[in-house]
C-alpha positions as semicolon CSV with decimal commas, in nm:
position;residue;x (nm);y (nm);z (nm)
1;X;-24,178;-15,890;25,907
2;X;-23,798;-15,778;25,782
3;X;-23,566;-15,998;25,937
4;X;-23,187;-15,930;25,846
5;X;-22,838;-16,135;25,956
6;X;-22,519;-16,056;25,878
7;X;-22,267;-16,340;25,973
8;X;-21,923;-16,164;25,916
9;X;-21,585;-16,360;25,953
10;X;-21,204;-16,296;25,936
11;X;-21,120;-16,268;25,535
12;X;-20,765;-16,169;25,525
13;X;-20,434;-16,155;25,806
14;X;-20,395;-15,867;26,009
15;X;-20,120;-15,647;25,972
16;X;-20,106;-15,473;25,638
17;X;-19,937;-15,098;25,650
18;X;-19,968;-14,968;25,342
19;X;-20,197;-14,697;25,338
20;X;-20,439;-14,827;25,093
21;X;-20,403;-15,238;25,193
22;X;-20,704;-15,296;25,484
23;X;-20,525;-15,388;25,793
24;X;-20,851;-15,575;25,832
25;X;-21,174;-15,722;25,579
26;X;-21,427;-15,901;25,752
27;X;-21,648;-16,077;25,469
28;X;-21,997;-16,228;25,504
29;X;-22,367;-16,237;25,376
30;X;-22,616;-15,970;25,432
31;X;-22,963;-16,231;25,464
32;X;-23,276;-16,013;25,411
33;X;-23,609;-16,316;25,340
34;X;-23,496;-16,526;25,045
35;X;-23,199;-16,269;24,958
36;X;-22,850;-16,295;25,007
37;X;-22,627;-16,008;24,937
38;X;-22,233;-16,074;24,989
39;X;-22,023;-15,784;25,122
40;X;-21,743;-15,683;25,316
41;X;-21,612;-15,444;25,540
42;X;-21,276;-15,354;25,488
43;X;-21,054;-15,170;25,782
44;X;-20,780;-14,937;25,774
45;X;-20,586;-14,813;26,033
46;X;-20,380;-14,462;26,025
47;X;-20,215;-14,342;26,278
48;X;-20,426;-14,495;26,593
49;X;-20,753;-14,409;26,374
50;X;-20,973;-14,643;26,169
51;X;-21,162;-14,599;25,914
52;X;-21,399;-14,871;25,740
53;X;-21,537;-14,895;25,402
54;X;-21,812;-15,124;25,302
55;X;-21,809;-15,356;24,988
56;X;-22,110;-15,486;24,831
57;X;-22,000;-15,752;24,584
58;X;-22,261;-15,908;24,385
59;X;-22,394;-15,544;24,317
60;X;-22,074;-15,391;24,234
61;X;-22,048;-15,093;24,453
62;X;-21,695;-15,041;24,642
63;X;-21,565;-14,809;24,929
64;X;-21,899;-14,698;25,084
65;X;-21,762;-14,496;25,382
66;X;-21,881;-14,599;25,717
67;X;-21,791;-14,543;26,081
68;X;-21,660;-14,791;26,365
69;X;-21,707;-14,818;26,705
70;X;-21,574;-15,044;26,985
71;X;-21,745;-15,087;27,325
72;X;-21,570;-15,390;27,473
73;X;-21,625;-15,689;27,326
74;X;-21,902;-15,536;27,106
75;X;-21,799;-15,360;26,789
76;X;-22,061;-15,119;26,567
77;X;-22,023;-15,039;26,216
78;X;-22,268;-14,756;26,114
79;X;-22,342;-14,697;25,762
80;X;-22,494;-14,356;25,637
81;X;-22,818;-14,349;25,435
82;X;-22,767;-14,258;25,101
83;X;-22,991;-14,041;24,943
């Protein structure tokens, strides 16, 4: 059996505007058996609409696109297969 946690957290203020500064990165550890993986997911906001793009450090890849979704409390970030 696969079992995988992420345990995200709070990595920068809020509040950035520029368009290409996050207005939020939320940072943590992708645990998958005895591997870790660091990453982050790093949210910007345009006009009312965010966007999220997905950071996986220790591997070197940057600005993965992937989608967000709130439902209350809960929040969803989807990330498309790549091929």
């Amino acid at each position: 059996m696969l079992v995988l946690a992420v345990v995200l957290f709070p990595a920068l203020d809020r509040g950035a505007t520029a368009e290409d500064e996050p207005s939020e990165v939320w940072a943590g550890t992708l645990k998958a058996g005895p591997q870790e993986i660091p990453m982050q997911f790093r949210v910007f906001e345009t006009n009312g609409n965010r966007s999220v793009k997905l950071d996986v450090i220790s591997q070197g890849v940057k600005g993965l696109p992937a989608t967000i979704k709130h439902d209350g409390a809960n929040v969803t970030i989807e990330i498309k297969v790549i091929e």
